[in-house]
N, C-alpha and C positions, 0 to 999 in steps of 0.2 A: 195485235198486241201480244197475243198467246204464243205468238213463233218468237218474237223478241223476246219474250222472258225465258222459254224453252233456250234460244239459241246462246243466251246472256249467262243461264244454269247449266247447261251444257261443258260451255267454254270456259266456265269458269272450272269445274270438277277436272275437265280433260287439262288443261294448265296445271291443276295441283300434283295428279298423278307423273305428266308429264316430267315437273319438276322434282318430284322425290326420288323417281324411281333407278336412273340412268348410274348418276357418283356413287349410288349406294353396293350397288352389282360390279362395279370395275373394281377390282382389284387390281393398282398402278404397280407395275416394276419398275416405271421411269419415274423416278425423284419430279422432272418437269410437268410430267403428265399426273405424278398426283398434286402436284399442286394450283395446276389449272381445275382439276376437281374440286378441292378447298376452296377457290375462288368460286366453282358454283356452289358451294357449299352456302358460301356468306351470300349470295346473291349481287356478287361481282362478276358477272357473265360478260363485259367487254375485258378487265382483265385476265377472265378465263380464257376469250376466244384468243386474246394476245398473246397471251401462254403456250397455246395450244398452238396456233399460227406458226410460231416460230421454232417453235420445236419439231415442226414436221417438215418446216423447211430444211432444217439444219436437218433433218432424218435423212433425206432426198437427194441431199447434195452428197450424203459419204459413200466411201469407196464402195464400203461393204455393211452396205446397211443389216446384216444380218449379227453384227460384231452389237449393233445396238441393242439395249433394253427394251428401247420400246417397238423394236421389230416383234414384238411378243403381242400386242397389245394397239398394234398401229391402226388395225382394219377399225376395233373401238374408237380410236381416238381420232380417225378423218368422221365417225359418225358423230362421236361427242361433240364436232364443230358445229355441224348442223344443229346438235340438239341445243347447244349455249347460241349459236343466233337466231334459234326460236325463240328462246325464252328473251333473248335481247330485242326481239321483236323486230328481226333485220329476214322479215318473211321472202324476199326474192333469192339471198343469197343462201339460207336454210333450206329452200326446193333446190336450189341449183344442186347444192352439196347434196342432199338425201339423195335427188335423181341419181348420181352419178354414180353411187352407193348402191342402186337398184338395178343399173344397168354392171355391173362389176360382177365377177366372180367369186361372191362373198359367200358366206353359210345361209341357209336359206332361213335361217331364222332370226336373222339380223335383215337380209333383205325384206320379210315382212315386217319387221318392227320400222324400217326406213318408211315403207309404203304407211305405218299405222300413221306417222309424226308427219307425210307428206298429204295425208288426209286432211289432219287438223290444222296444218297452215292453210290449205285450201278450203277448211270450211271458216277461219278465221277472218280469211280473204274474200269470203262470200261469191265462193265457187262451188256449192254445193255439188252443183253436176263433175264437175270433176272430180271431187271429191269421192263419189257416188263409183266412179271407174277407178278409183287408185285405192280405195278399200273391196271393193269387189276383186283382186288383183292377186288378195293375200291368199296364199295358197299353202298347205303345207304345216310346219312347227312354230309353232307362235310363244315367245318367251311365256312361263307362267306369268311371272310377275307383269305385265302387261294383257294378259286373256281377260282380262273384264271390264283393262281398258277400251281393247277394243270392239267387244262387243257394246258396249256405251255408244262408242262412237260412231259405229255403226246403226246403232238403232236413232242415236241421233240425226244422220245423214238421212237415211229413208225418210224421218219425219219433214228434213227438210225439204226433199223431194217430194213429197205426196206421199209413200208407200208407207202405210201406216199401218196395215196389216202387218209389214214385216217385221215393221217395228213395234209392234205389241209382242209378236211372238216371242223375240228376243229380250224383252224390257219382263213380261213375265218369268222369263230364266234369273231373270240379273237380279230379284226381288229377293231374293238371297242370299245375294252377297251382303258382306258387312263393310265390303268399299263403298258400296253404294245401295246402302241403306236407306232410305225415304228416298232418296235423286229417282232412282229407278223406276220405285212406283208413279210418283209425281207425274214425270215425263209419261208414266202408261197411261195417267187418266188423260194427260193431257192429248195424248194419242188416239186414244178410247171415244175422247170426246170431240178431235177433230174430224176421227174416222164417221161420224154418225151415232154413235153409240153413249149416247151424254149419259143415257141412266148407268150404264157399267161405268164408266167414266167417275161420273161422283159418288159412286160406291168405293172405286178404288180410293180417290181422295180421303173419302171420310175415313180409309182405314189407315191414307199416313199419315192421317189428321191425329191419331189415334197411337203413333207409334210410342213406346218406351224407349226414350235415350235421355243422356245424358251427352252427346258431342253436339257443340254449337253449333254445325254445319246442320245436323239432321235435326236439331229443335230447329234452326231456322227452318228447311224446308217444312216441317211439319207445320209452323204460323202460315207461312205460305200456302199452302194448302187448304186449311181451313179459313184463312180470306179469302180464299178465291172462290170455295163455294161459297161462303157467305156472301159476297159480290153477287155472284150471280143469279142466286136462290134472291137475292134480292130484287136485281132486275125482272126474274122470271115471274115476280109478282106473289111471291113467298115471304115475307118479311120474318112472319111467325118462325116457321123453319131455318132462317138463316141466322136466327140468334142463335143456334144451339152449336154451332159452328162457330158464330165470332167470341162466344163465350170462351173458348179453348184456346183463344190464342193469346200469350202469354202477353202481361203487362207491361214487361221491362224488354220484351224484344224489339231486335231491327222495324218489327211489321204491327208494333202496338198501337202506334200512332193512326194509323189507318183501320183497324179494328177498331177501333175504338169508335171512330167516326161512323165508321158503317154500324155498330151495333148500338148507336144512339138514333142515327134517321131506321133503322129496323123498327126500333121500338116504335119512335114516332110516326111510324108509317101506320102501328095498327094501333095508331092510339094510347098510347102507354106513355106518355111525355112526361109522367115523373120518373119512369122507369128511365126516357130519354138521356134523361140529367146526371143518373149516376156516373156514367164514361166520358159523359161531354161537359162535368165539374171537374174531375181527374185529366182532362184532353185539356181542357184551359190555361190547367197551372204549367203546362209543359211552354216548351219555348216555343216562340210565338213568330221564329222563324220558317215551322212546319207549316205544310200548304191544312194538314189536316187539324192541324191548333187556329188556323186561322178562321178555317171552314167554321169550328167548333164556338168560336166564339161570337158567331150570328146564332149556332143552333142552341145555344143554351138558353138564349133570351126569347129565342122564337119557343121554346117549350114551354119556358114562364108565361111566358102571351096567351099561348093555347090552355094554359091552366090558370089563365084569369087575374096573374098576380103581375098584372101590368106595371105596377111601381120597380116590381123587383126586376124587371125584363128594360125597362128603360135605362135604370141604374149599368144592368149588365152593356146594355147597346151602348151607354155613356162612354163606359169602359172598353168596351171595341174601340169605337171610336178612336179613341185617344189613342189606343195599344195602333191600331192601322197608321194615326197621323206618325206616330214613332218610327213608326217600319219604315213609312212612306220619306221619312227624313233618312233612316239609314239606306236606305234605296237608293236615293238623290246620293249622298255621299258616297257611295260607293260607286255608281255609275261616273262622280266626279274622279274617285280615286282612279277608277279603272284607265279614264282617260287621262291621268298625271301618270302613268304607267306604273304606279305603285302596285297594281295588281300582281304582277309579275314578279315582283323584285319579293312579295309574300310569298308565293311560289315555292320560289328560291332558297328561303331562308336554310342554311345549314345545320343549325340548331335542331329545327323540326323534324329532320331526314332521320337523326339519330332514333327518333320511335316510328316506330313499324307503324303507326295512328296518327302520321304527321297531317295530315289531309283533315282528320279531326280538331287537331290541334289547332290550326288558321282559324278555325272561327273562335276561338277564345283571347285570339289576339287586340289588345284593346285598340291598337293603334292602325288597326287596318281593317278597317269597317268594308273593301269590298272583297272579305273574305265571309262576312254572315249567312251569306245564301248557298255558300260552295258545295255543300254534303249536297243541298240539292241535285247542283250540275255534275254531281261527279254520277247522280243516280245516267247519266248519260254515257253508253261504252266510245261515243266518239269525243265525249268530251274527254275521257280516261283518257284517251290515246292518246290526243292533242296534249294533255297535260303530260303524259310520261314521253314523252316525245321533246316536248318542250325545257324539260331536266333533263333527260339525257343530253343534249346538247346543251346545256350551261354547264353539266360536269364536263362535257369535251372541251368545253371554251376552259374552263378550269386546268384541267388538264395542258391543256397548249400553252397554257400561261407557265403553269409548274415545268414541264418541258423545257422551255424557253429560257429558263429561270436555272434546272438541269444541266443545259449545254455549257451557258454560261461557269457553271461549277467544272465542271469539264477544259473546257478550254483554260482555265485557273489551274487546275491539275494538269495538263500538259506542260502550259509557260513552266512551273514548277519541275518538273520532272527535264526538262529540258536544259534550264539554269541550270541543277547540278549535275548530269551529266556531261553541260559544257566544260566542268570543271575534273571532273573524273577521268574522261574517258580518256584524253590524248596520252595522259602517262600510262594507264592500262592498255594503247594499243602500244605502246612504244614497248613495253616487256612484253608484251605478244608476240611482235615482230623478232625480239632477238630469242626468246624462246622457239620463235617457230622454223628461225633458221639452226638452231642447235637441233630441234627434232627433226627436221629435213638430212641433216646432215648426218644424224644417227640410221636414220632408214636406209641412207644411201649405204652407208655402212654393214648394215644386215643385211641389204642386197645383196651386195657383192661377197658377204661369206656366202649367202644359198644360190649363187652363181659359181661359186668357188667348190665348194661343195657336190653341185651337182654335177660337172665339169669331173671331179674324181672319180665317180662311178665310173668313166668312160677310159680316162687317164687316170691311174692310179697318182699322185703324189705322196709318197710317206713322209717329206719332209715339210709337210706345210702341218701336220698333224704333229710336230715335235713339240713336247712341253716346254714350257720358260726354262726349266733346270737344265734339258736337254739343249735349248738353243744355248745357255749360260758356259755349259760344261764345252760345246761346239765351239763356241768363242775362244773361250782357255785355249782349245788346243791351237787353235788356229795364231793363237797369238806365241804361244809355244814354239809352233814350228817355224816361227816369222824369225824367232831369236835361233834356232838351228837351223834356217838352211843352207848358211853359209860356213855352218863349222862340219869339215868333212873330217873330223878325228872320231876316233872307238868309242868315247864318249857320245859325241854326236851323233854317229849311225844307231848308239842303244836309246837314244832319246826318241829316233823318228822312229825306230821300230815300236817303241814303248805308244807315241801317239797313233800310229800305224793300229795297234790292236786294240788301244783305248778305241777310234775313231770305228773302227769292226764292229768293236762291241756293242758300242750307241749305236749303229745302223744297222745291226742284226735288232736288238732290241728295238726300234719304229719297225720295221719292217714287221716284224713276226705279231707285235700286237694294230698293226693297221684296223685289221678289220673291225677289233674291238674299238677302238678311237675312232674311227669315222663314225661305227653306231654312238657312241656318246654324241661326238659333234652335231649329229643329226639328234639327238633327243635335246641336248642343249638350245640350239634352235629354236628347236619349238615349244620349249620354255620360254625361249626370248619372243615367241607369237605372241604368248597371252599377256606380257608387259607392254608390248607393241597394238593391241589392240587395246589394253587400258590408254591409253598414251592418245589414238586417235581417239578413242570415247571420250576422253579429257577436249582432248582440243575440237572436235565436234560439237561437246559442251556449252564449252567456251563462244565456238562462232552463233550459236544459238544464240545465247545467253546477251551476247554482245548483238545478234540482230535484233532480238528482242529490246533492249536495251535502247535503241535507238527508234523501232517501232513504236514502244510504248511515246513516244511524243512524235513523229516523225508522220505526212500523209492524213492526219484528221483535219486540216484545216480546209479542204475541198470536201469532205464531207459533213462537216458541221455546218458548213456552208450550205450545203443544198438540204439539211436537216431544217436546216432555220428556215430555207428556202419554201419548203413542204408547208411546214408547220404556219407560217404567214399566208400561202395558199390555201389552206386548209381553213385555218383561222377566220378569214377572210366569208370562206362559203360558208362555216358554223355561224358567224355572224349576220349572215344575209341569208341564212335559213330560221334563224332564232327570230329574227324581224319577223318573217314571215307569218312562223310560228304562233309568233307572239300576238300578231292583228289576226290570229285564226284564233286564238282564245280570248281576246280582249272581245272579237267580234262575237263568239257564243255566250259567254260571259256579259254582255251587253245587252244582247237579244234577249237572254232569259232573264235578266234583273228588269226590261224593259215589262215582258210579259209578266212577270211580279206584279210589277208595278203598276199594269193595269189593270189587276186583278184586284188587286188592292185599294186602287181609286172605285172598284165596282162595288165593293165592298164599304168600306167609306161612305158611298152612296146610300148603299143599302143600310148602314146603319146609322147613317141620319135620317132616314126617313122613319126608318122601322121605333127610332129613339124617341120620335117628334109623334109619333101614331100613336107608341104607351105611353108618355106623359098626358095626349090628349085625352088617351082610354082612361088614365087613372083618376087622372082630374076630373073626368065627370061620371065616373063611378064616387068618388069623395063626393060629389058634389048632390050624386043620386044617394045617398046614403041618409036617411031620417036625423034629423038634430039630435042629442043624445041629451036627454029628459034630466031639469035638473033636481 
C-alpha cells in the first residue's frame, strides 16, 4: 500500500513539473511552433502534437531547410513531440521519439533532459528497472529548471527498486527545495521507514506533519502525513499518541474524512467514547457516500452504547439504517444505470469538461445516479486512465465527425470555385493566347536586333545605324536622282553633283560617328532587357496565377476521397476501441458499486442488530428503573 501511494505522489509531482516547465523555456521563431506551444498551453496536446507533426514534415521536405525559421529551434521541437505525447499519454510513441533524440547528436543537455522524460514514462509504465538504467545514464549538464526534477525522480526510482539508502540521501538534499516542499520529506520518511528505520522515519513525518504553507499541494501532503502516522501509531497499539497526529489534520481537507474516522476509533480505543463522538457527529453529517461517513455512522451509536445511553444509540442505528437502505437503493440504480449504458454517456457530458472539477461535478448530477460513487473509483490510478482514455476517444470520435462534416464544406468550396471559373477562364485564356503571340513576336524581334548587333562588331555596317531623318533625307535624294537620270543637260549634271556631295556628306557623317551609335544601340538594348524581363515576370505571373486558378478546384476529388477513406477506417477502430473501453469501465465501475454494495448490506446487518440490542438494553434499563414516588 505504502509503494502505491509513494508511486501515485511521485507521479503525480513529476506530471506537474513535466508539464510546466518545457512551453515555458522555448522561445518560438516559427509562428507554427509557437502555436503548437499555446495549444500545450490550454492542455490541447493532440492538437499540439498535430501542429507540431506537420510542421516538421513540411520542415523535411524543403529544399533548404536552413531558409526556415524553425531550422533555429527544430532540435526543441522533434523533442516537444515526445514531451506533448507524454503528456497525451501516447507512452510507446513518446520512448520511441525521446530514444531517437538520445541516440542523435544533440547538446548534451537536451540528451539528458530526453533520458529525465524517458525515465518517467518507464516508471509510468511500471518498468522501474529500466527506468533505474535510463536515469543512471544522465551524465554531464542537466537544465536548471529541471535539476530537482530529476533528483525527485531519481530518488523516486531507487525507492522503487529497493535502494533506499540512496534514496534518502537524495530526498534529504531535496528538503530544501521549495519545488518540493513537504513531497520530499514525506517520500524520506516513507523511505526511512521502508529501509528499517520506522523511528527516523516518523520523526521526519511528524515534522512535515508540522510544515507552514499556505499551497494546497503541501497542506495536502502534510494531512497526509499526519494520517499516516496516526494510522499507524494506531495499529502499533498507541491510540493515545496517534490522536496528537490526527488532531492536526485539517477539517475541510481531501484527508478529513478519514481523520476524522481514525481519530474517533483512537479515542474509543482508550476509552474516551465521549471524546469518540466529537469527529464521528461532525463525520455523520458529511455525505454519506464516503466509505468513512458510512463507517462513522455504526461508531457513533457504538459510543452511545458504551456510555450507557442506549435509547440514544438505537435512534442513531435507526438512522443508519435507513441512511444504508437509501444508499443500498442508489447502488441498485446505478448498477441498473450503468448497465443502460448511461454511465458513459455522464462521462461524456460536454458541459462538465468545461471545469477543470468535471469528475466532481457527476456526482451532483441529479439524473445520473451511477455517478454517486465516482470520486471513489477515481481514488483508483487505473480507473483514471480507463477514464481519460475513454474521453479521449469520444473527442476523436468527435473530431472525425466535425472532419467529416469539414470535407464536406470543402468540396462545396471547390463545386463553387470551379462554376466560376467555368465561366471566367475560356475568355481570359483567349487574350492570353493573342497577348502571347504579340509578346513572342516582339522577342523575336529583339533577338534579331542583338543578332544584328553582335554580327557588327565583326562586320562593321554603318548603314543599319542611320537615324529615321537620315534614312528620310536618303530617300529624297534617291527619289531626286530617279527624276535626273535621264536629263543629261548642265542643269542636270549640277543637280547629281549637288546629290553626289549631299549623299558624301550623310555618309561621312554615319560613318565617322559609328562608334558612338553602336555604343548607344548597345546601351538601348539593354534598357529594352529590363522591359523584357518585366514582360516575362508578367507572363510568368500570369501562368502561375492561371495554374493556380484551376488547382485551387482541379485534383482534390481523389484525395478527399481517400481522406474520408481514413477517417471511416479510423472511425470505425475508435469506435470498437470505445466498446471496448467502455465494458473496461462499466466492468470496474460494476465491481466496485458491487463491493459497496456489500459492504453496505454488512453494514445494514450490523445495524439491525446492533438497533434491536439498544432498544432491548433500553427497555429494560426503563423497565429496571424504581417507579417515580407520587
Amino acid at each position: 500500500m505504502m509503494r502505491r501511494y509513494l508511486c501515485l505522489l511521485g507521479l503525480c509531482c513529476s506530471s506537474l513539473a513535466f508539464a510546466a516547465d518545457d512551453p515555458a523555456r522555448a522561445r518560438a521563431r516559427d509562428l507554427y511552433l509557437g502555436e503548437a506551444y499555446y495549444r500545450a498551453y490550454q492542455g490541447d496536446y493532440f492538437d499540439a502534437i498535430t501542429r507540431l507533426d506537420t510542421e516538421l514534415a513540411q520542415f523535411y521536405r524543403l529544399d533548404d531547410p536552413k531558409l526556415d525559421p524553425l531550422h533555429f529551434r527544430v532540435n526543441r521541437a522533434n523533442f516537444s513531440v515526445g514531451d506533448f505525447e507524454l503528456s497525451y499519454r501516447m507512452h510507446q510513441r513518446a520512448g520511441r521519439a525521446i530514444k531517437a533524440i538520445m541516440q542523435s547528436s544533440v547538446d548534451p543537455a537536451i540528451r539528458n533532459e530526453a533520458a529525465y522524460r524517458l525515465a518517467h514514462i518507464q516508471v509510468e509504465t511500471d518498468d522501474p528497472r529500466a527506468a533505474l538504467e535510463t536515469i543512471d545514464s544522465i551524465k554531464g549538464p542537466i537544465p536548471e529548471n529541471i535539476r530537482s526534477d530529476v533528483l525527485f525522480l531519481r530518488a523516486q526510482i531507487y525507492m522503487l527498486t529497493g535502494k533506499f539508502t540512496d534514496a534518502i540521501e537524495i530526498l534529504r538534499d531535496l528538503r530544501g527545495d521549495k519545488k518540493y516542499d513537504g513531497f520530499a520529506g514525506y517520500n524520506l520518511g516513507i523511505a526511512l521507514i521502508q529501509s528499517g528505520r520506522e523511528q527516523d522515519g516518523y520523526e521526519v513525518l511528524d515534522k512535515v506533519g508540522q510544515i507552514d504553507s499556505d499551497d494546497p499541494g503541501t497542506l495536502a501532503i502534510k494531512d497526509k502525513a499526519n494520517l499516516l502516522l496516526g494510522n499507524r501509531l494506531i495499529a502499533a497499539g498507541k491510540p493515545a499518541l496517534a490522536k496528537h497526529f490526527l488532531d492536526r489534520v485539517r477539517l475541510m481537507g481531501p484527508y478529513s474524512n478519514k481523520a476524522l474516522l481514525s481519530d474517533g476509533w483512537a479515542n474509543a480505543a482508550v476509552g474516551q467514547y465521549n471524546r469518540a463522538l466529537v469527529p464521528w457527529n461532525i463525520l455523520i453529517k458529511r455525505n454519506v457516500t464516503d466509505r468513512a461517513v458510512q463507517e462513522a455512522l455504526l461508531g457513533a451509536p457504538y459510543a452511545y452504547s458504551k456510555l450507557k445511553l442506549h435509547g440514544r444509540a438505537a435512534v442513531l442505528y435507526g438512522n443508519a439504517l435507513q441512511q444504508f437502505t437509501a444508499e443500498l437503493d442508489k447502488l441498485d440504480a446505478s448498477l441498473k444505470s450503468i448497465r443502460e449504458g448511461k454511465f458513459l454517456k455522464a462521462l461524456t457530458r460536454d458541459e462538465l469538461k468545461e471545469d477543470k472539477d468535471w469528475v466532481v461535478k457527476l456526482r451532483e448530477l441529479p439524473d445520473a445516479p451511477e455517478t454517486y460513487y465516482l470520486l471513489d473509483l477515481m481514488a483508483s490510478n487505473d480507473f483514471q486512465e480507463s477514464l481519460q482514455n475513454y474521453v479521449d476517444l469520444d473527442d476523436l470520435r468527435k473530431r472525425m465527425q466535425a472532419w467529416n462534416t469539414n470535407l464536406d464544406a470543402y468540396q462545396d468550396i471547390i463545386s463553387q470555385r470551379r462554376q466560376y471559373y467555368a465561366g471566367v477562364l475560356p475568355g481570359v485564356d483567349n487574350r492570353f493566347r493573342e497577348l502571347d503571340s504579340r509578346m513572342r513576336l516582339r522577342l523575336q524581334q529583339r533577338q534579331a536586333l542583338d543578332d544584328r548587333l553582335k554580327n557588327m562588331l565583326i562586320s562593321p555596317r554603318p548603314d543599319f545605324l542611320a537615324t529615321a531623318d537620315e534614312r528620310i533625307v536618303g530617300q529624297e535624294l534617291n527619289g531626286i536622282e530617279d527624276q535626273y537620270k535621264n536629263d543629261h543637260s548642265p542643269a542636270g549634271d549640277d543637280v547629281r553633283r549637288r546629290i553626289k556631295r549631299l549623299r558624301g556628306l550623310l555618309l561621312f557623317r554615319i560613318r565617322t560617328t559609328y562608334d558612338r551609335r553602336l555604343t548607344l544601340a548597345y546601351k538601348h538594348l539593354h534598357q529594352l532587357d529590363g522591359s523584357v524581363a518585366r514582360l516575362n515576370e508578367i507572363y510568368r505571373s500570369f501562368v502561375r496565377n492561371r495554374q493556380a486558378a484551376t488547382l485551387s478546384y482541379e485534383g482534390y476529388d481523389d484525395e478527399i476521397r481517400q481522406l474520408r477513406n481514413r477517417i471511416r477506417d479510423a472511425k470505425e477502430k475508435v469506435d470498437t476501441l470505445m466498446a471496448q473501453q467502455g465494458d473496461v469501465l462499466n466492468t470496474m465501475a460494476t465491481d466496485e458499486l458491487e463491493k459497496r454494495r456489500q459492504r453496505l448490506e454488512e453494514y445494514q446487518v450490523q445495524a439491525r442488530f446492533a438497533m434491536a440490542e439498544s432498544y432491548d438494553r433500553a427497555t429494560k434499563k426503563q423497565m429496571e428503573q424504581p417507579p417515580a414516588k407520587k
